[in-house]
C-alpha positions as CSV (number, residue, x, y, z in Angstrom):
1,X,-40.0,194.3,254.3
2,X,-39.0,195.9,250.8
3,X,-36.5,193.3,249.0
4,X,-32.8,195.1,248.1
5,X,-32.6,197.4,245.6
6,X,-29.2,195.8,243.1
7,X,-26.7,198.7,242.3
8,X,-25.6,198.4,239.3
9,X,-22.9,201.0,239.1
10,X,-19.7,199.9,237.1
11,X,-16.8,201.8,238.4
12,X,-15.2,204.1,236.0
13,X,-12.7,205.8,237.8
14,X,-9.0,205.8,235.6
15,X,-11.8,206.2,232.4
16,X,-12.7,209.4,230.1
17,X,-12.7,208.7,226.8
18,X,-15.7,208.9,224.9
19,X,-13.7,206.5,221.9
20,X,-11.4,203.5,221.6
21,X,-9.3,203.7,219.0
22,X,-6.2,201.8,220.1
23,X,-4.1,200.5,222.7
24,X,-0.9,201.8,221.6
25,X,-2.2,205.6,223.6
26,X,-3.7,204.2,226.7
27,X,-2.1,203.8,229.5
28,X,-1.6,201.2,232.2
29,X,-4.4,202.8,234.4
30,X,-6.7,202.8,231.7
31,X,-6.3,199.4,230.5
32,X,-7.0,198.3,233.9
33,X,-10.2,200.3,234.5
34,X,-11.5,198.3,231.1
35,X,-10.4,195.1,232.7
36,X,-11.7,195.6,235.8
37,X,-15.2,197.3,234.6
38,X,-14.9,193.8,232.2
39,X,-15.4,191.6,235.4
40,X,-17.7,193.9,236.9
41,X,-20.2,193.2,234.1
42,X,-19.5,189.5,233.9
43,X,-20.3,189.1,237.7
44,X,-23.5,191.4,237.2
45,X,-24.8,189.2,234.4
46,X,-24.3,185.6,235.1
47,X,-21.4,185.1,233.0
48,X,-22.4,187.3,230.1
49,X,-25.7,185.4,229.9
50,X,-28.5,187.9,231.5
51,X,-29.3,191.6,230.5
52,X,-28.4,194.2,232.6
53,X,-29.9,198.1,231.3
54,X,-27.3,200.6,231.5
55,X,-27.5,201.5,228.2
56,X,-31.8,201.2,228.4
57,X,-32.4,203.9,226.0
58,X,-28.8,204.1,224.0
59,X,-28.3,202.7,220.0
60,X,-25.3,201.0,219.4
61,X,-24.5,201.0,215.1
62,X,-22.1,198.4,213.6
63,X,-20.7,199.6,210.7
64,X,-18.8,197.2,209.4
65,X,-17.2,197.6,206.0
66,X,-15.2,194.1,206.4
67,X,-16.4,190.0,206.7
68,X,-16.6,189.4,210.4
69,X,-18.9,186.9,212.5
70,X,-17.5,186.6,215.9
71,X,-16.9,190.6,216.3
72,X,-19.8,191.8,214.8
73,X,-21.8,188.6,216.7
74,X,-20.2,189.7,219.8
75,X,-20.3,193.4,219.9
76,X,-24.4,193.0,219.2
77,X,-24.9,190.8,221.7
78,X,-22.9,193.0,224.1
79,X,-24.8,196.3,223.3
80,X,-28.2,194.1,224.0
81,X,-26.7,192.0,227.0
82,X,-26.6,196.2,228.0
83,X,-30.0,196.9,226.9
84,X,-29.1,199.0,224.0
85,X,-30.9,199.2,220.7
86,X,-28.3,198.0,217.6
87,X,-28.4,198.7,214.4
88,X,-26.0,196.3,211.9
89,X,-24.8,197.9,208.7
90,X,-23.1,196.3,206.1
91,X,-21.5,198.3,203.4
92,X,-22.7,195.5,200.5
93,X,-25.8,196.9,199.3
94,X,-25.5,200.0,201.2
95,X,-25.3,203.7,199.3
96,X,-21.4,203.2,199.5
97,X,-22.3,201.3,195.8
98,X,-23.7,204.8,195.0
99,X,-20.9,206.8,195.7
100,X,-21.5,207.8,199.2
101,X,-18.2,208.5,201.5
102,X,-17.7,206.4,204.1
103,X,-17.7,209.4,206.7
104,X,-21.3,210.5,204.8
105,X,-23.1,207.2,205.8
106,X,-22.0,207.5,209.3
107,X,-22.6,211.1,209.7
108,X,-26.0,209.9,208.1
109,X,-26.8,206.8,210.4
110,X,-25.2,209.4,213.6
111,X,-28.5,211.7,212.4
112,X,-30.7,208.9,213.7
113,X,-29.3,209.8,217.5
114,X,-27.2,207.1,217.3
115,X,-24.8,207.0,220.3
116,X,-21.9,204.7,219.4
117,X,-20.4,203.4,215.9
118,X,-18.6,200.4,216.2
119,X,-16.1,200.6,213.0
120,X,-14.5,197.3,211.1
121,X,-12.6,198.3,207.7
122,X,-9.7,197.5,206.0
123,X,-7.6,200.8,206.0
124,X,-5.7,201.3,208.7
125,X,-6.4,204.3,210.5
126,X,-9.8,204.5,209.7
127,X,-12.4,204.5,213.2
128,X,-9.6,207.5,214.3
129,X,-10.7,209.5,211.1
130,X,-14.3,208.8,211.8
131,X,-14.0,209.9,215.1
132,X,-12.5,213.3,213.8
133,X,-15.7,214.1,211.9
134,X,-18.7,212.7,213.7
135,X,-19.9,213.9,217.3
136,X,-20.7,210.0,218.7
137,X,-18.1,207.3,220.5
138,X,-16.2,205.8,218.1
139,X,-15.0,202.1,218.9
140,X,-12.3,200.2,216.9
141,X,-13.3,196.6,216.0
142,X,-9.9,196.2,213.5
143,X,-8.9,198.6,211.1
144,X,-6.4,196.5,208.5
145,X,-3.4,195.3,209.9
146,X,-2.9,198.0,212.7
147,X,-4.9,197.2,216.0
148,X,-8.0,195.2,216.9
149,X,-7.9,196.6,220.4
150,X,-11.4,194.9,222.0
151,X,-9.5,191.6,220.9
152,X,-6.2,192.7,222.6
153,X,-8.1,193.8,225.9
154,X,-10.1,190.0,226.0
155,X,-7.0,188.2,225.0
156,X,-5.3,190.1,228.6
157,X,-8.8,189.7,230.8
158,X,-8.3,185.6,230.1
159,X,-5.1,185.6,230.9
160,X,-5.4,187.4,234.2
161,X,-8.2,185.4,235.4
162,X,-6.1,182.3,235.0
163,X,-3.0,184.0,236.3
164,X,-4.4,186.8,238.5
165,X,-1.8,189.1,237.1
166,X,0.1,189.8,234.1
167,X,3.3,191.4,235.1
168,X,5.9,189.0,235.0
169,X,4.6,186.9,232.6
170,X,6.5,185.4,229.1
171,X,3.5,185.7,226.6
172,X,4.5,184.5,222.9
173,X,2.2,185.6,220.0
174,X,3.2,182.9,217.0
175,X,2.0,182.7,213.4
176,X,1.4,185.5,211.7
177,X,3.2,188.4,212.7
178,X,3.2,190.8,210.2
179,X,-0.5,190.9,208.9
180,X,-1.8,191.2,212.7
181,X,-4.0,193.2,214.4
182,X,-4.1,191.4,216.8
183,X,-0.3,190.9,217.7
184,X,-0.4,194.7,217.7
185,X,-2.9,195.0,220.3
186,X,-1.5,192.5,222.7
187,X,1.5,193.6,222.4
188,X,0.7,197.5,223.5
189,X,-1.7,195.9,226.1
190,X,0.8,193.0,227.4
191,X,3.6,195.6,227.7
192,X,2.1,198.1,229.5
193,X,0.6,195.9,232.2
194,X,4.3,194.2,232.6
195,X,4.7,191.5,230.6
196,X,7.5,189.8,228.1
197,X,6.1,189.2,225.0
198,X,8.0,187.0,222.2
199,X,7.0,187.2,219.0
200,X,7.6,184.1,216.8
201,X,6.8,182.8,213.5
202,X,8.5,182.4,209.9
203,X,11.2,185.4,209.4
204,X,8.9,186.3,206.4
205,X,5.8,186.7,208.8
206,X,8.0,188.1,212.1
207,X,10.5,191.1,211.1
208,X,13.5,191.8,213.6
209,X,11.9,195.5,213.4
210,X,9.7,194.2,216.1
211,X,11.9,194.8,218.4
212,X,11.6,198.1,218.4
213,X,8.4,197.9,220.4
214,X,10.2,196.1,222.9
215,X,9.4,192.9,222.2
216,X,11.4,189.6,221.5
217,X,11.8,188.5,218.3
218,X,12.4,184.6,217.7
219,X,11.9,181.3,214.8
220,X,11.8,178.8,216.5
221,X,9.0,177.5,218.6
222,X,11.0,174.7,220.1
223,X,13.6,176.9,221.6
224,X,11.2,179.4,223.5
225,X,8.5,177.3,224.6
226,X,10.2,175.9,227.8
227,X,10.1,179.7,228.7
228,X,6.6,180.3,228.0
229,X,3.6,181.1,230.4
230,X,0.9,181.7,227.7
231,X,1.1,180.9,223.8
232,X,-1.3,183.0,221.4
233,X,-1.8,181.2,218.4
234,X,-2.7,183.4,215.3
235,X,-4.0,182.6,211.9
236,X,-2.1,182.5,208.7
237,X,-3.9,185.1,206.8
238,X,-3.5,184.2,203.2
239,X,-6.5,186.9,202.3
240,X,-3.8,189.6,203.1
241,X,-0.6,188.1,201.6
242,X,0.7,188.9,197.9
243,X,2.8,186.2,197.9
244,X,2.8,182.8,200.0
245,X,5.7,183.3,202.9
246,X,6.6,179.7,203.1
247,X,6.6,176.8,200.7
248,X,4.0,174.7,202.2
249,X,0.8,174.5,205.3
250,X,2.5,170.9,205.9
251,X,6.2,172.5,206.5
252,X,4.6,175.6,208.8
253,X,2.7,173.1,211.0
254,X,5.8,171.2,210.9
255,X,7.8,174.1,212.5
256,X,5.1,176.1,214.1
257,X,2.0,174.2,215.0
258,X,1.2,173.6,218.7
259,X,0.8,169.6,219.0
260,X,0.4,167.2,221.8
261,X,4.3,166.4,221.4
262,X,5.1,170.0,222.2
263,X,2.4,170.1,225.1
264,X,4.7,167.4,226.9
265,X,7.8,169.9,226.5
266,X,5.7,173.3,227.8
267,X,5.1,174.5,231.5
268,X,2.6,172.5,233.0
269,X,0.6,175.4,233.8
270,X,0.9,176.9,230.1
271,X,-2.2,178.7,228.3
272,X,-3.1,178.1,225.1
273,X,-5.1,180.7,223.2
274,X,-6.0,181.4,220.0
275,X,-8.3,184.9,218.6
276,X,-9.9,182.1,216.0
277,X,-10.8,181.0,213.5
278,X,-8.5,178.5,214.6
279,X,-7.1,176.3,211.6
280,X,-6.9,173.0,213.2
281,X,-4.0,170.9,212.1
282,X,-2.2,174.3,211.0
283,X,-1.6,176.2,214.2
284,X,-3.2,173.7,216.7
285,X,-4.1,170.4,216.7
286,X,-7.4,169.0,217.9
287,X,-6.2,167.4,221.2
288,X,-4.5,171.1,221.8
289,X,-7.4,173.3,221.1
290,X,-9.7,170.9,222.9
291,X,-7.6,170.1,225.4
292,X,-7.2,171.0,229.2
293,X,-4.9,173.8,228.9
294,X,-6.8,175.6,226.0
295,X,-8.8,178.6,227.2
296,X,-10.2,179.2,223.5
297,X,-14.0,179.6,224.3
298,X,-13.0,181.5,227.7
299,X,-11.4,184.0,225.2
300,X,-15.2,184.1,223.0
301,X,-17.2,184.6,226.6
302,X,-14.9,187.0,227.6
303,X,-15.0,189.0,224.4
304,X,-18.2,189.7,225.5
305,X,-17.5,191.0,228.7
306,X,-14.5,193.5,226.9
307,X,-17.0,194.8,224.9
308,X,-19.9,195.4,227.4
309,X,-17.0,197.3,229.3
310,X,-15.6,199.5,226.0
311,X,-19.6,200.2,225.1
312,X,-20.5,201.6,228.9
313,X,-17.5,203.3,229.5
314,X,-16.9,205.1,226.2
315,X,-21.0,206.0,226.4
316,X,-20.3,207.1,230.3
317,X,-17.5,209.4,229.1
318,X,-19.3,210.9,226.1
319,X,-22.3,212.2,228.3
């Protein structure tokens, strides 16, 4: 008796772009097919933990021309979990130093038959310029302040495995509003699939011109948290700031930081996340970000499964 042969076909159907460079321009279909493709792959491989190869024969480059750990960490051991090849670049030391255009080290490292480039740099705008002027997927991993969409899409695919939906939902993004990447992805991703999201944080961090992406705008923690399903905690990034947008860490904790006190006030059933690092004592406290309600390290283990998805898919439409 011959033992079953596995199929290990990931539907693709709602799918047929070769490159992710955003949220904002996908639709609700589309984010779907990712999320769904996303659970696929984590049911094929034991929870992101064995190798599946159906990308046995494919090169993955990360061409990362900004500090990351858990991105570029997590987009290598994606493309491997796949059984891709990966090659990690790092503009430091690289002919970059020499003069060499960005687009002329890619359309270099693309001559190696590279399939995908997986693109981190500060300029916003940057992986959709790349993917104008070389022939191979293009996927965002953050490009300045404008999206991180592979964080947006893991940031959704914990919530809807703890909620089994999204629609409906009151999702507030806190902290740092302004300098986020993040906040912009979730918030094309959360609005499409049905959500309310709230953004909330200092007024110098969270503009009222956020409402023009349909989202709430509010200050105070306190006065919206009774109302909230899921709380994304972001960091204070003090790398991008010229000038410090409140007078102290003490007096933003004070005002903004989730603690057990404000645990006792929120839904019983409320998420906490958080894209990390987390800052603990700033925008969580230990007994939060450790505690029963945070779904932190879900969010890591599922940023694997997002970006197993983005790789096959993008690689499936490109052929």
């Amino acid at each position: 008796m011959h033992a079953p042969v596995m199929d290990n076909s990931i539907d693709t159907k709602n799918w047929a772009r070769a490159d992710l460079l955003g949220l904002e321009h996908l639709s609700a279909d589309e984010i779907t097919a990712i999320l769904d493709a996303a659970q696929q792959l984590k049911e094929r491989t034991g929870g992101c933990a064995e190798k599946i190869d159906l990308l046995q024969g494919t090169t993955v480059a990360n061409l990362f021309f900004e500090n990351s750990t858990r991105t570029r960490t997590s987009f290598s051991l994606a493309a491997r979990r796949l059984g891709a090849d990966v090659i990690d670049f790092s503009a430091s030391g690289s002919s970059l130093s020499k003069g060499e255009t960005f687009i002329d080290t890619a359309k270099n490292i693309e001559a190696m038959n590279v399939n995908t480039v997986v693109m981190r740099h500060r300029t916003p705008g940057t992986p959709q310029l790349l993917a104008q002027n070389i022939g191979c997927s293009v996927i965002n991993a953050g490009d300045g302040a404008h999206e991180h969409p592979t964080q947006g899409l893991l940031d959704i695919m914990t919530i809807r495995e703890h909620r089994e939906k999204i629609e409906g939902l009151t999702v507030a993004l806190v902290g740092d509003i302004s300098h986020s990447r993040t906040a912009r992805s979730n918030i094309w991703g959360l609005k499409k699939l049905g959500a309310h999201v709230i953004v909330c944080g200092p007024s110098t961090l969270v503009s009222r011109r956020w409402e023009e992406l349909g989202v709430e705008v509010a200050y105070s923690l306190d006065a919206i948290l009774p109302r909230c399903d899921v709380l994304n905690l972001l960091r204070i990034q003090f790398e991008r700031q010229i000038t410090r947008p409140f007078p102290s860490v003490r007096e933003y904790a004070l005002l903004y930081a989730m603690t057990g006190e404000r645990m006792a006030r929120a839904k019983e059933d409320i998420l906490i996340m958080a894209p990390g690092p987390i800052n603990r004592g700033t925008e969580v406290t230990p007994e939060v970000a450790d505690g029963p309600h945070s779904v932190i390290l879900h969010q890591v283990t599922n940023g694997l499964a997002i970006r197993m998805a983005v790789l096959y898919l993008t690689h499936e439409a490109a052929r």
